[in-house]
C-alpha positions in Angstrom: -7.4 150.0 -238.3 -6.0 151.2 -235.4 -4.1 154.6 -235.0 -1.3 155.5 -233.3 0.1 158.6 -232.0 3.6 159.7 -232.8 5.3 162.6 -230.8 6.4 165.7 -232.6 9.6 166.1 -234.0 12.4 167.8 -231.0 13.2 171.0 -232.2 16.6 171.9 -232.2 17.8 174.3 -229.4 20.2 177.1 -229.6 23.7 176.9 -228.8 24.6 178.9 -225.6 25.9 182.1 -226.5 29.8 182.7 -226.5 31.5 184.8 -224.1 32.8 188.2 -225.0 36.3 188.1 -226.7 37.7 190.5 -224.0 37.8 188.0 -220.9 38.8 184.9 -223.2 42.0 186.9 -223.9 42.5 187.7 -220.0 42.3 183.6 -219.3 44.9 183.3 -221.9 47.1 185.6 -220.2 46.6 183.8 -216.9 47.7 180.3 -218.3 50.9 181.9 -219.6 52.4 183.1 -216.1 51.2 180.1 -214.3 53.9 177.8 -215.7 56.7 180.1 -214.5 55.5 179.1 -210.9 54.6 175.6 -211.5 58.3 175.3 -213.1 59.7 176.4 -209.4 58.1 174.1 -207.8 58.7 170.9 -209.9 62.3 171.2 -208.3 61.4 170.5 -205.0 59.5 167.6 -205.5 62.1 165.8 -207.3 64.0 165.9 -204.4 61.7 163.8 -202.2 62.5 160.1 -203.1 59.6 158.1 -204.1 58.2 155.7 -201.7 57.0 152.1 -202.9 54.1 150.5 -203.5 53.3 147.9 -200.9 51.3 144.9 -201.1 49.2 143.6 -198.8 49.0 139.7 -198.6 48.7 136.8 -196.2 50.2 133.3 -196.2 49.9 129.9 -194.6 52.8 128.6 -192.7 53.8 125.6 -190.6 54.1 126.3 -186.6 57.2 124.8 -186.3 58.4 127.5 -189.3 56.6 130.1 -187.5 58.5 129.2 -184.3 61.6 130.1 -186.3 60.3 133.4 -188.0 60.2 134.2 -183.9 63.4 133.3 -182.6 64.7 134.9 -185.6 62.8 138.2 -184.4 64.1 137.3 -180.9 67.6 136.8 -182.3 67.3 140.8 -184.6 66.4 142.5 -181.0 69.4 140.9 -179.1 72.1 142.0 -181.8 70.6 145.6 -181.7 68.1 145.5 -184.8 64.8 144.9 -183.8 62.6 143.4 -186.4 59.2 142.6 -187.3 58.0 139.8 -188.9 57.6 141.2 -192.3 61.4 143.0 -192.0 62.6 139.2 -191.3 60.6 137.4 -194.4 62.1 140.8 -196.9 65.8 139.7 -195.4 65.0 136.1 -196.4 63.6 136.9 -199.8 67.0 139.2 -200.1 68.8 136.3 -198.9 67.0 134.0 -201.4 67.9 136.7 -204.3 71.1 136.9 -204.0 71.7 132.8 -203.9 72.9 131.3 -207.4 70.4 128.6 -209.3 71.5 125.8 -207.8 71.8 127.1 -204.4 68.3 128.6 -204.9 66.8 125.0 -205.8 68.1 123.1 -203.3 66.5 125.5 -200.9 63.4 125.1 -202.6 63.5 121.6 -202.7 64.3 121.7 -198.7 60.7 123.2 -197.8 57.8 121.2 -198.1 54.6 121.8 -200.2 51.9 122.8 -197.5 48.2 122.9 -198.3 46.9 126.5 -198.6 44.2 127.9 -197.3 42.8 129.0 -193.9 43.7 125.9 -191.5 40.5 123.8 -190.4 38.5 124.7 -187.1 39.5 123.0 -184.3 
């Protein structure tokens, strides 16, 4: 029969020792004015407006469409507002928002369904 060898037991170790009583009381003081100051401060944050998340994304879309999305650009910097492209397609969604059901689906149905995807090499 063969024998095998087996590690001791692990003793168990000691706990750290605790800190004297005297500076535990002195961080409980410290916690205890630090609100006062945080409390001033919370004021002047909620002053600054919060800025939204954005969302980083990329499309396929038609050249004759794209054409448009630029002479609508074109058409922004003449009256006074210059745009870029993503301030135009925001005003569209907007635009698209505010339109009733029916008004909204008949848009719809006036764009074509495109394949998506990265167009093919030339």
């Amino acid at each position: 029969m063969a024998t095998t060898s087996r590690t001791p037991a692990r003793t168990a170790r000691k706990a750290p020792a605790k800190a004297p009583a005297q500076p535990a009381a002195k961080a409980a003081a410290k916690p205890a004015a630090a609100p006062a100051v945080t409390a001033v401060a919370k004021p002047a944050k909620a002053d600054k407006p919060k800025k939204p998340k954005l969302v980083r994304d990329s499309f396929t879309i038609p050249k004759t469409e794209y054409a448009v999305l630029e002479a609508l650009k074109a058409r922004a910097a003449k009256g006074g507002a210059p745009a870029k492209k993503s301030e135009v397609l925001r005003a569209g969604i907007k635009a698209l928002a505010a339109l009733g059901d029916a008004a909204f689906l008949k848009a719809m149905g006036a764009v074509p369904a495109i394949k998506t995807g990265r167009p093919a090499k030339a």
